[in-house]
N, CA, C and O of each residue as an XYZ file, in Angstrom:
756
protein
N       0.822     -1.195      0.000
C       0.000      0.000      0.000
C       0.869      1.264      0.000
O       0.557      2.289     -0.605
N       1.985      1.108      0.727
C       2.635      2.658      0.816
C       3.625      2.610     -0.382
O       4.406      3.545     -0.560
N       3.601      1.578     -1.167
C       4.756      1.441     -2.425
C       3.949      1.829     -3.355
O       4.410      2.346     -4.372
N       2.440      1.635     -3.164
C       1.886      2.201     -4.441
C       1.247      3.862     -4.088
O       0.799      4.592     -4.972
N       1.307      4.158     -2.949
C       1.295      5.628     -3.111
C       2.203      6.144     -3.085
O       1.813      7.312     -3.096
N       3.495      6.181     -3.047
C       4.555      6.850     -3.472
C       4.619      6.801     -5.039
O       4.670      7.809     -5.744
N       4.612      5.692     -5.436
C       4.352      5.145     -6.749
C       3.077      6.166     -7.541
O       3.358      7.068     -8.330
N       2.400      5.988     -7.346
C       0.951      7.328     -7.880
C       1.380      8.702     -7.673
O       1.318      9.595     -8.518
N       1.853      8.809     -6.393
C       2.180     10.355     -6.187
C       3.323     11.164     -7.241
O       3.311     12.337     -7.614
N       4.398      9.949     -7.591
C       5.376     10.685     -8.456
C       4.611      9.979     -9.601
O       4.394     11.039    -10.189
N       4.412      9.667     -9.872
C       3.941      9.051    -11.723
C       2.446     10.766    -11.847
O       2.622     11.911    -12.262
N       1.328     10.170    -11.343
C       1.038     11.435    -11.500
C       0.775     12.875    -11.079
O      -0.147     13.608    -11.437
N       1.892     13.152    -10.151
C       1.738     14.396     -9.781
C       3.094     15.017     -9.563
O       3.218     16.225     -9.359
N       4.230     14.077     -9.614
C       5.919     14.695    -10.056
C       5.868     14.911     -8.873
O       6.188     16.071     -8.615
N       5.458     13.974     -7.525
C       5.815     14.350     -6.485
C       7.065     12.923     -6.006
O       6.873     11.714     -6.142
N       8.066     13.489     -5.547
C       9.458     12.919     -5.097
C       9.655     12.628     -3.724
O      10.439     13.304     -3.059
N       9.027     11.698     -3.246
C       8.476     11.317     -1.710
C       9.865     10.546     -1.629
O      10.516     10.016     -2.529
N      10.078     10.636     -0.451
C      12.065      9.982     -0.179
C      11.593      9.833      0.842
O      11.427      8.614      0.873
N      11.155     10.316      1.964
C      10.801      9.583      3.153
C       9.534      9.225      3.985
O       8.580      9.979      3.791
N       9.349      8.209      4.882
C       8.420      8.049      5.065
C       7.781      7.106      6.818
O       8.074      5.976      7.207
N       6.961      8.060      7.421
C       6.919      7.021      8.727
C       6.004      5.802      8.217
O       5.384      5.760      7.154
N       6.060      4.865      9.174
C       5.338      3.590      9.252
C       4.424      3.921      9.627
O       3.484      4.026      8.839
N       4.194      4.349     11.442
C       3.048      4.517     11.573
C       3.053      6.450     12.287
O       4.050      7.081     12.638
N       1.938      6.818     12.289
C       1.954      7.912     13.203
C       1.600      7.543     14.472
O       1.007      6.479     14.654
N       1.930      8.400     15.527
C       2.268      7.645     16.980
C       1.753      6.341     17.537
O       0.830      6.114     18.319
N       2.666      5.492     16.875
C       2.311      4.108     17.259
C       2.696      4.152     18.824
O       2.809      3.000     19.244
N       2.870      4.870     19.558
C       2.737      4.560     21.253
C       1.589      4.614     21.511
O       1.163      3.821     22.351
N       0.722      5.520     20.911
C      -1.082      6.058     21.563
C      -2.004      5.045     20.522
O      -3.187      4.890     20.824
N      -1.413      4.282     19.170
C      -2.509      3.494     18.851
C      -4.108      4.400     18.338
O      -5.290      4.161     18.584
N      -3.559      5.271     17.699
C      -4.748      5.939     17.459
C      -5.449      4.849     16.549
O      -6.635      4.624     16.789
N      -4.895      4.225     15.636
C      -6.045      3.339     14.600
C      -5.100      1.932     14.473
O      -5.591      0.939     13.934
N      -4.002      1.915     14.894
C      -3.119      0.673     15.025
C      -2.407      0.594     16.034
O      -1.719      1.611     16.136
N      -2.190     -0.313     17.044
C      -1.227     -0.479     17.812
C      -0.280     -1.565     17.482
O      -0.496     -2.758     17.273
N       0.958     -0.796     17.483
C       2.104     -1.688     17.714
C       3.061     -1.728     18.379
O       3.942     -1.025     17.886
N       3.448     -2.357     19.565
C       4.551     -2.560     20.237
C       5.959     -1.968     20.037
O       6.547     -2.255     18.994
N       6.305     -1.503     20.562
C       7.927     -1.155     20.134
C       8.825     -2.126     19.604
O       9.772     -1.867     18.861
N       8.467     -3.337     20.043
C       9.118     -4.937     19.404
C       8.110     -5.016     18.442
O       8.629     -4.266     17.615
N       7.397     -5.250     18.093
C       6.564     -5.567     17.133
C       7.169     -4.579     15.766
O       7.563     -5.048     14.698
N       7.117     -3.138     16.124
C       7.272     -1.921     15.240
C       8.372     -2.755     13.884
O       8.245     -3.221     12.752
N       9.251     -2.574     14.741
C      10.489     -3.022     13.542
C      10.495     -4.208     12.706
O      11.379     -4.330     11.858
N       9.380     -5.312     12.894
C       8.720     -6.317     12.290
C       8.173     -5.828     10.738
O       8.513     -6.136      9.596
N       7.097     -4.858     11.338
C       6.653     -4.222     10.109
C       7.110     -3.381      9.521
O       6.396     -3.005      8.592
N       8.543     -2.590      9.695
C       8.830     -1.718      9.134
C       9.751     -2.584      8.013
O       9.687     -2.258      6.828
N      10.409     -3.440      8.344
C      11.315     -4.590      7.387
C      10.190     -4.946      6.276
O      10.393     -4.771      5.074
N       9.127     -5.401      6.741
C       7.614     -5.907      6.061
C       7.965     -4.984      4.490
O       8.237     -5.392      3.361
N       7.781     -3.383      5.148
C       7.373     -2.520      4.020
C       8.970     -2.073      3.709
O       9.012     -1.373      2.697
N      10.156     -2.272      4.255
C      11.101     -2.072      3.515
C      11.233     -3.061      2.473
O      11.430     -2.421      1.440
N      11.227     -4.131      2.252
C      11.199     -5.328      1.576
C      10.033     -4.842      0.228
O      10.306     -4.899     -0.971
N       8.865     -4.425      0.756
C       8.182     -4.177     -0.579
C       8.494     -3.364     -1.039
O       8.224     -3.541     -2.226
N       9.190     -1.953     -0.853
C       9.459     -0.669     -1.304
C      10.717     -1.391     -2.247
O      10.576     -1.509     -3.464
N      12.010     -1.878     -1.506
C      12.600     -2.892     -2.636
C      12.025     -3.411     -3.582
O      12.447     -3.088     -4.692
N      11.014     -4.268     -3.526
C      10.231     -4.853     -4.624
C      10.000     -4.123     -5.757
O      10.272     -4.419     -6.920
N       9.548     -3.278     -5.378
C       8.657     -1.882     -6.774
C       9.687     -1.039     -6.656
O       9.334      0.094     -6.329
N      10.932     -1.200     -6.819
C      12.329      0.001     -7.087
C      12.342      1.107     -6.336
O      12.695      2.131     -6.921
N      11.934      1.227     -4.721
C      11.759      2.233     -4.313
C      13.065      2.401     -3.110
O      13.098      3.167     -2.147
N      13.985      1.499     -3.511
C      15.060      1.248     -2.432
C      15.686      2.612     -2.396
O      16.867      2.475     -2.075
N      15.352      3.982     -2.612
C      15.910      4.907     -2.214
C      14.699      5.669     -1.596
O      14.540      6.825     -1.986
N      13.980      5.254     -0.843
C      13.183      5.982      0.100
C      13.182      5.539      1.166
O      12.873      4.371      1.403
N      13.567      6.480      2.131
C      14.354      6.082      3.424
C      13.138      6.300      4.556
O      12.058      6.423      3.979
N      13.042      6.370      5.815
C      12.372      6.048      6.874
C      12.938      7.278      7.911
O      14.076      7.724      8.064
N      11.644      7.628      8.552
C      11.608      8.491      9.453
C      10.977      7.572     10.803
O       9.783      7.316     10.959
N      12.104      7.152     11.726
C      11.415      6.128     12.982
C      11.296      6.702     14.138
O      12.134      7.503     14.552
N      10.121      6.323     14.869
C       9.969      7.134     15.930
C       8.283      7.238     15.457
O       7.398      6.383     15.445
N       8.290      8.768     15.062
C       6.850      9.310     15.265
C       6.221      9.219     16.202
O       5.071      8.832     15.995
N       6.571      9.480     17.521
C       5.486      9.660     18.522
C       5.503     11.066     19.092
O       6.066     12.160     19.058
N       4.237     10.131     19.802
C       3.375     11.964     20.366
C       4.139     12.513     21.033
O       4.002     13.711     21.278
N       5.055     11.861     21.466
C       5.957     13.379     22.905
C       7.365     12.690     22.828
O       7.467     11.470     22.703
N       7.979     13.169     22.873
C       9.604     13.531     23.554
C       9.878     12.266     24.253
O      10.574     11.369     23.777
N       9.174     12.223     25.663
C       9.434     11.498     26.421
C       9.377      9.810     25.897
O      10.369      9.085     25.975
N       8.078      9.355     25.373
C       8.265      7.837     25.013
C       9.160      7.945     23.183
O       8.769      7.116     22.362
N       9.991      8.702     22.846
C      10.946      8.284     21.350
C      12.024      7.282     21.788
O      12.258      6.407     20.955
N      12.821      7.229     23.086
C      14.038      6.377     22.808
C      13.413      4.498     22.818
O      13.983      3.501     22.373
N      12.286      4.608     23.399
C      11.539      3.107     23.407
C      11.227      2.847     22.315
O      11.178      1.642     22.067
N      10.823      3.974     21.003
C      10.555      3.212     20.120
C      11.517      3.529     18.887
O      11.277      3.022     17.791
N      12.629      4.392     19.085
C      13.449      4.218     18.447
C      14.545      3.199     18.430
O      15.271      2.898     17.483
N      14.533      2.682     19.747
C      16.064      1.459     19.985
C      15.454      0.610     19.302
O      15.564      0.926     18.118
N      14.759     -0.474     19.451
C      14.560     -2.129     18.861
C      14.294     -1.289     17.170
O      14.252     -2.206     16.350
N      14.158     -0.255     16.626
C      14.059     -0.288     15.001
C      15.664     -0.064     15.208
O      16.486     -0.945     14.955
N      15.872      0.738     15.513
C      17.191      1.668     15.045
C      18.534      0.498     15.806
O      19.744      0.717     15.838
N      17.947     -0.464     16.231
C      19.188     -1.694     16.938
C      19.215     -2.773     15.603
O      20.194     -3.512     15.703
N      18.573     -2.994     14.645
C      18.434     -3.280     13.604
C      18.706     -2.899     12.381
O      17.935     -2.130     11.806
N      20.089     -3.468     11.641
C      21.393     -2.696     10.763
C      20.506     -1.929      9.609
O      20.386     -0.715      9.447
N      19.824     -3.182      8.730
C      19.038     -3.416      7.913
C      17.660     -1.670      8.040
O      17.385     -0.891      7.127
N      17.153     -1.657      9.458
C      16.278     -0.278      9.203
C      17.382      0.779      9.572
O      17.134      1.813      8.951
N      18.349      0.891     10.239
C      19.167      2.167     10.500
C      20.107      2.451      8.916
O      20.378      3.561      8.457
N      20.302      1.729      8.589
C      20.826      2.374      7.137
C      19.402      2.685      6.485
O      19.572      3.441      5.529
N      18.717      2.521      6.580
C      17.680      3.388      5.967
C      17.232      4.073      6.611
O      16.175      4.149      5.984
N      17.110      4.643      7.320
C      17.147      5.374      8.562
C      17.219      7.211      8.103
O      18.412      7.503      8.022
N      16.501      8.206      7.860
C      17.209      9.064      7.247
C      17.222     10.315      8.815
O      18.186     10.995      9.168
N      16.083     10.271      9.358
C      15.575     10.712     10.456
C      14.929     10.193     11.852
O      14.140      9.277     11.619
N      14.995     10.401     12.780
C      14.297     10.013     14.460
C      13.127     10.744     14.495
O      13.560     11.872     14.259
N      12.027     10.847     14.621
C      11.275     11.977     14.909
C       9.749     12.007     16.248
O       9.425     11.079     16.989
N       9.289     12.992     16.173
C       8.468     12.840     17.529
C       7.805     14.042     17.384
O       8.498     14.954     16.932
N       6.413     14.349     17.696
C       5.800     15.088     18.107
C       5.846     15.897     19.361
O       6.423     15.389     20.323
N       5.245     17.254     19.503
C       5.653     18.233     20.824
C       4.506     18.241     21.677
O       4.269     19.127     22.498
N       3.699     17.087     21.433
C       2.641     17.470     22.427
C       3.163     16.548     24.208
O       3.854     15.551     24.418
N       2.474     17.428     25.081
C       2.544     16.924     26.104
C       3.746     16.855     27.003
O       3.379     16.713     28.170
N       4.811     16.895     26.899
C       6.066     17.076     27.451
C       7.276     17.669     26.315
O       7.742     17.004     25.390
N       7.643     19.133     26.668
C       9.261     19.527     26.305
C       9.757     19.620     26.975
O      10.013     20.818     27.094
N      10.430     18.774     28.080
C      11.458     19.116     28.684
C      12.704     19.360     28.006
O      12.815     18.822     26.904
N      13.303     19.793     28.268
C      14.732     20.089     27.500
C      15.717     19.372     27.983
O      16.709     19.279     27.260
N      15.735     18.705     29.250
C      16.514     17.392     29.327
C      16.628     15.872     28.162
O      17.485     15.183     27.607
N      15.048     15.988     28.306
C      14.320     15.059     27.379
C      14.846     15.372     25.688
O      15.215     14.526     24.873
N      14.759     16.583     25.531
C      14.669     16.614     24.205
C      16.681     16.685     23.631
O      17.113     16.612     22.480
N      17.409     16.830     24.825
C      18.973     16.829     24.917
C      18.872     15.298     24.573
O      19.626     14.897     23.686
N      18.098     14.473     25.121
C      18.631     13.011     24.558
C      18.163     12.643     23.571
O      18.668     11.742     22.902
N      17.089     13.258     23.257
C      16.925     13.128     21.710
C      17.710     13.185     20.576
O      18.085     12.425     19.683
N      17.853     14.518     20.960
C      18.906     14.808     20.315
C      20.722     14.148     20.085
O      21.437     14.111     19.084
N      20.988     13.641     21.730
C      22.255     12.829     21.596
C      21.942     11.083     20.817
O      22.723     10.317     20.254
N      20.539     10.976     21.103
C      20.299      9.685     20.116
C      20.918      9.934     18.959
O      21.939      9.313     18.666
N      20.398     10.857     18.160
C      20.058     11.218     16.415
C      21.280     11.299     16.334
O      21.855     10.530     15.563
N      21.978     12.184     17.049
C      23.456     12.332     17.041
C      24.389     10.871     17.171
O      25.371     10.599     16.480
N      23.902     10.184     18.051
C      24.829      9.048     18.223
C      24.408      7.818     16.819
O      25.265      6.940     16.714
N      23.621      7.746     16.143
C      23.689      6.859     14.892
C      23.193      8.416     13.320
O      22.514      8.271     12.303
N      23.826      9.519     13.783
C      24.364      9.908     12.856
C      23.006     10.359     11.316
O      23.141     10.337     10.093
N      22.078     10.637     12.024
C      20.830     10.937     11.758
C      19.823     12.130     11.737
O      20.010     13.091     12.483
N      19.376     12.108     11.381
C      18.402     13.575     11.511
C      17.431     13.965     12.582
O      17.103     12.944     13.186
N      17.013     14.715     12.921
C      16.444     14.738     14.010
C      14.537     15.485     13.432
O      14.645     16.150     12.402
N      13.514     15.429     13.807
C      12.574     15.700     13.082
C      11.820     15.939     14.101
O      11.977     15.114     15.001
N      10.997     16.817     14.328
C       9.838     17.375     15.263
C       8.188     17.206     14.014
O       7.751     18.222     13.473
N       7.724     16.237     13.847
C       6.927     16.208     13.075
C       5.048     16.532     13.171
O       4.063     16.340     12.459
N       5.323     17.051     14.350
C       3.510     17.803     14.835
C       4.463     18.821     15.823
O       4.923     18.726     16.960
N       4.481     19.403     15.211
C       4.600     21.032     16.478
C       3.427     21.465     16.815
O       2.587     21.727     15.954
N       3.249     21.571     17.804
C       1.870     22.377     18.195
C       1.962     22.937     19.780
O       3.064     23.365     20.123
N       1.164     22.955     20.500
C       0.885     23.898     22.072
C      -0.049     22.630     22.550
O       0.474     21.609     22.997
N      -1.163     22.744     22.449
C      -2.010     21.820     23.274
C      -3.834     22.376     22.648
O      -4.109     23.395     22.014
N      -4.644     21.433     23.056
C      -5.988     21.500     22.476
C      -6.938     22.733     22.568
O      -8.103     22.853     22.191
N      -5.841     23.880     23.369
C      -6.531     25.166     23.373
C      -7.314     25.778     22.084
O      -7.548     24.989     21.168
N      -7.669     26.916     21.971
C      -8.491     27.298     20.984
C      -6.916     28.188     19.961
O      -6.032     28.909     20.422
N      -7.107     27.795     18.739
C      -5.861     27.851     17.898
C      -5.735     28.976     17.572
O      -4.620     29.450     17.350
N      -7.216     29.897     17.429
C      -7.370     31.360     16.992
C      -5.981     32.478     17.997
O      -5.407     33.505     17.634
N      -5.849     31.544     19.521
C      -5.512     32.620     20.171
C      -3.841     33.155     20.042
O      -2.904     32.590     19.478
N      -3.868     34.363     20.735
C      -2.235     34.672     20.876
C      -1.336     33.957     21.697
O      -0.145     34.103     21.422
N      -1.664     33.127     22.758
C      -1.506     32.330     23.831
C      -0.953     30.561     22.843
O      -0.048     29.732     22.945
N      -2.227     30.798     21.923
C      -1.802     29.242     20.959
C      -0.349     29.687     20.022
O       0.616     28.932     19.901
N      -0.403     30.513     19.656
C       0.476     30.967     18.770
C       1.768     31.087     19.478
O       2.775     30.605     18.958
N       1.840     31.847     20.917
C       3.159     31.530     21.448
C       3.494     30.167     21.834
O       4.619     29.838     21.458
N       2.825     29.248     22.496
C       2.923     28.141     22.878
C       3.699     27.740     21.749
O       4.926     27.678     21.662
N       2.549     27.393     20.625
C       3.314     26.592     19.570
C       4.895     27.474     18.955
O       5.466     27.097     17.931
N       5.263     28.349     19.583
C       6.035     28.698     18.512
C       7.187     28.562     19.434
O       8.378     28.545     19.123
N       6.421     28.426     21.155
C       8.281     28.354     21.873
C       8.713     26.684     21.607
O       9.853     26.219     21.630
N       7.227     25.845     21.312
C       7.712     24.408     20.990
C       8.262     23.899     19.656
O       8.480     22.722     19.370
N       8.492     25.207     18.722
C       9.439     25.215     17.719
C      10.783     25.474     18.202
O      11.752     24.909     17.695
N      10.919     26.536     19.428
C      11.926     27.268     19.445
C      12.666     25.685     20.288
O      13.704     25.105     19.969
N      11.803     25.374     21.279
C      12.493     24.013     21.993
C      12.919     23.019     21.252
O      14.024     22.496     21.402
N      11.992     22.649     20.311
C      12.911     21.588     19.329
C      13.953     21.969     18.722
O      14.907     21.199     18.837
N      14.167     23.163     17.930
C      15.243     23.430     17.226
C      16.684     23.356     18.427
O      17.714     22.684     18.385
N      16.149     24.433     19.508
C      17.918     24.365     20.731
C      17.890     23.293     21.335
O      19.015     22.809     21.461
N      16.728     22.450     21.958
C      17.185     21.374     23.120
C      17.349     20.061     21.806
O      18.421     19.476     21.649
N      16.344     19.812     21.114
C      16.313     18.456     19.920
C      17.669     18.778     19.059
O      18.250     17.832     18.526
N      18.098     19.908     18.943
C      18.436     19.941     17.710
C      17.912     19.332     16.442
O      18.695     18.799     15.655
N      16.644     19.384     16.213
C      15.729     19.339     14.988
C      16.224     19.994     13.979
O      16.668     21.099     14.290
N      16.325     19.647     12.648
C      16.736     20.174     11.890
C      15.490     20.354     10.866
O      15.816     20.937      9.831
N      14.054     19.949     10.954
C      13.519     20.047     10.226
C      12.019     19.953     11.431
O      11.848     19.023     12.219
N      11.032     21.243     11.268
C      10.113     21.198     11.813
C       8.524     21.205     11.234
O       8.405     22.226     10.557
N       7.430     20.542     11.251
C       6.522     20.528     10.949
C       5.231     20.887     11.500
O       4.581     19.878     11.771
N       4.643     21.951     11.755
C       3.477     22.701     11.812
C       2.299     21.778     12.118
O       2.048     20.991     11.205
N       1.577     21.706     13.121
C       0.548     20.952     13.242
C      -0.734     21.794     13.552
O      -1.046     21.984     14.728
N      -1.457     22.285     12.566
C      -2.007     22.178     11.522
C      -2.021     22.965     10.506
O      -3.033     23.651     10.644
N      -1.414     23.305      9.441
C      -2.368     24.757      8.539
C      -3.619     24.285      8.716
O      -3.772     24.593      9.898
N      -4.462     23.844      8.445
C      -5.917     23.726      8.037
C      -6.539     22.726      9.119
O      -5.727     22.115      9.814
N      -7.769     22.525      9.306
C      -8.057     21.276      9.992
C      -7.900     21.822     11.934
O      -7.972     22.904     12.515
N      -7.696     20.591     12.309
C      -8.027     21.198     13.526
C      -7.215     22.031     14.062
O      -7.812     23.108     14.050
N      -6.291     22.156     14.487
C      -5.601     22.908     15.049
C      -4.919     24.056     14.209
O      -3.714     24.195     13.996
N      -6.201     25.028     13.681
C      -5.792     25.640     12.036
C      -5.268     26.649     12.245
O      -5.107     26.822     13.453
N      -4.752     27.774     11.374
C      -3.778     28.963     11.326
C      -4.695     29.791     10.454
O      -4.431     30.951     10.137
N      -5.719     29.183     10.103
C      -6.537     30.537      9.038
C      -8.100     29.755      9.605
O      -8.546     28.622      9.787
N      -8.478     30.995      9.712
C     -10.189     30.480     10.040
C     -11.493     29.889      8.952
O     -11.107     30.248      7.839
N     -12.381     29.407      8.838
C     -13.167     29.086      7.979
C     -13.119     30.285      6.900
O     -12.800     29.928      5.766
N     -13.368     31.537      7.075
C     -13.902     32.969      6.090
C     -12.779     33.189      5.561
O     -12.898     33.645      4.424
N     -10.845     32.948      6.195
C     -10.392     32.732      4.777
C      -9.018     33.691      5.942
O      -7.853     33.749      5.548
N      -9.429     34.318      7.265
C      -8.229     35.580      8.744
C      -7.532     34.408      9.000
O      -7.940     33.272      9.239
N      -6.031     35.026      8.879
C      -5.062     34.563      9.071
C      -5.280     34.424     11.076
O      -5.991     35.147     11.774
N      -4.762     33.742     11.342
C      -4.382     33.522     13.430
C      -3.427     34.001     13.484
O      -2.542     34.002     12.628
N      -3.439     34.569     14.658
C      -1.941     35.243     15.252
C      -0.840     33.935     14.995
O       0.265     34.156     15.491
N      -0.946     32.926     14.462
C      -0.020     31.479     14.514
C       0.322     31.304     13.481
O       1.303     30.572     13.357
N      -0.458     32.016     11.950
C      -0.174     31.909     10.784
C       1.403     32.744     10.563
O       2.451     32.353     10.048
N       0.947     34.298     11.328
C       2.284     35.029     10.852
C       3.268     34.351     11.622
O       4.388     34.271     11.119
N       3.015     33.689     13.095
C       4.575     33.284     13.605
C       4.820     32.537     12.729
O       5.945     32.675     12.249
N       4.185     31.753     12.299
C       5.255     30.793     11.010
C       5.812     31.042     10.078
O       6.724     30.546      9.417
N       4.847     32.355     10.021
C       5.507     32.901      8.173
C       6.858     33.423      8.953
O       7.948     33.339      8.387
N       6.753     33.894     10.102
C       8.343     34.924     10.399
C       9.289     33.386     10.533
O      10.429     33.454     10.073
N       8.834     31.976     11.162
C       9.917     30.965     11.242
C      10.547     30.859     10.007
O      11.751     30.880      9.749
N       9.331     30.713      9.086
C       9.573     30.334      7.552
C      10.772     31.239      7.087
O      11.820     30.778      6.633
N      10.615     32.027      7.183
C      11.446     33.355      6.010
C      12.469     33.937      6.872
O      13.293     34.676      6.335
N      12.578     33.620      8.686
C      13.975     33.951      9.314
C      14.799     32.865      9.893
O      16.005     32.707      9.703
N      13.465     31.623     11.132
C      14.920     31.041     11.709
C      14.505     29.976     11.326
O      14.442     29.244     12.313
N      13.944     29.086      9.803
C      14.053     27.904      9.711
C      14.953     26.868      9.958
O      15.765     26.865      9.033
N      15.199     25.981     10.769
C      16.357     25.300     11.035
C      17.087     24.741     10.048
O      18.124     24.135     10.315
């Protein structure tokens, strides 16, 4: 399934997908649960088919979970495995619920110690109302925390659109739209 949407996406739309998580926070099991032992089972599963259909240059982003705190549980048993760490391009994790900056220092010495990328892939604040100035700082000091304590080198916005949005139904930017535009165009990592 994920060999043939990479597969569709560049055939018709010239889109150049190189990396890719397995699951999104497989610690919370939103629509699949899998074990941290289990995880690296299936990630071989779909490395093996991505081989199959010539896709052996699209690499893996492991991890993806909701917070800081549970990434080194589900990064060791993939990333202790030769076969997914050379494909390996990034570690990554979501900012909800805990930044400590202790926490996110070992994150960071993980990514660092097998020589990897580091990825903050849901930045956000928490389920407050998104319109506000309060959401907009939140989320933007949990950019500022991933980039100095993670050393993240690449951060992702949780949400333009949808729930946790940056522009309202009628079309008004949120006080959260311009902090991004200023991340975007000054301190992108």
């Amino acid at each position: 399934l994920i060999a043939s949407y990479i597969i569709y996406a560049r055939d018709n739309y010239d889109a150049n997908i190189t990396a890719i998580s397995i699951q999104n926070e497989p610690n919370i099991g939103i629509y699949n649960y899998f074990s941290s032992s289990e995880l690296p089972n299936v990630t071989e599963a779909v490395l093996d088919s991505l081989d199959h259909f010539g896709l052996g240059y699209v690499k893996l982003h492991v991890g993806d979970v909701n917070e800081p705190g549970s990434a080194l549980a589900y990064y060791s048993p993939s990333m202790n495995r030769p076969d997914i760490a050379s494909r390996t391009q990034a570690v990554s994790y979501h900012t909800w619920h805990s930044m400590s900056p202790s926490v996110l220092n070992s994150v960071r010495d993980y990514a660092e110690g097998y020589g990897v990328s580091n990825w903050a892939t849901e930045v956000g604040y928490t389920s407050l109302d998104s319109s506000t100035f309060n959401w907009a700082i939140g989320s933007m000091e949990n950019h500022h925390l991933a980039m100095v304590h993670s050393n993240a080198n690449m951060t992702f916005q949780w949400t333009l659109g949808g729930a946790e949005t940056s522009i309202s139904k009628s079309g008004t930017p949120y006080p959260v739209y311009y902090a991004l535009k200023h991340i975007h165009q000054h301190i992108f990592p």
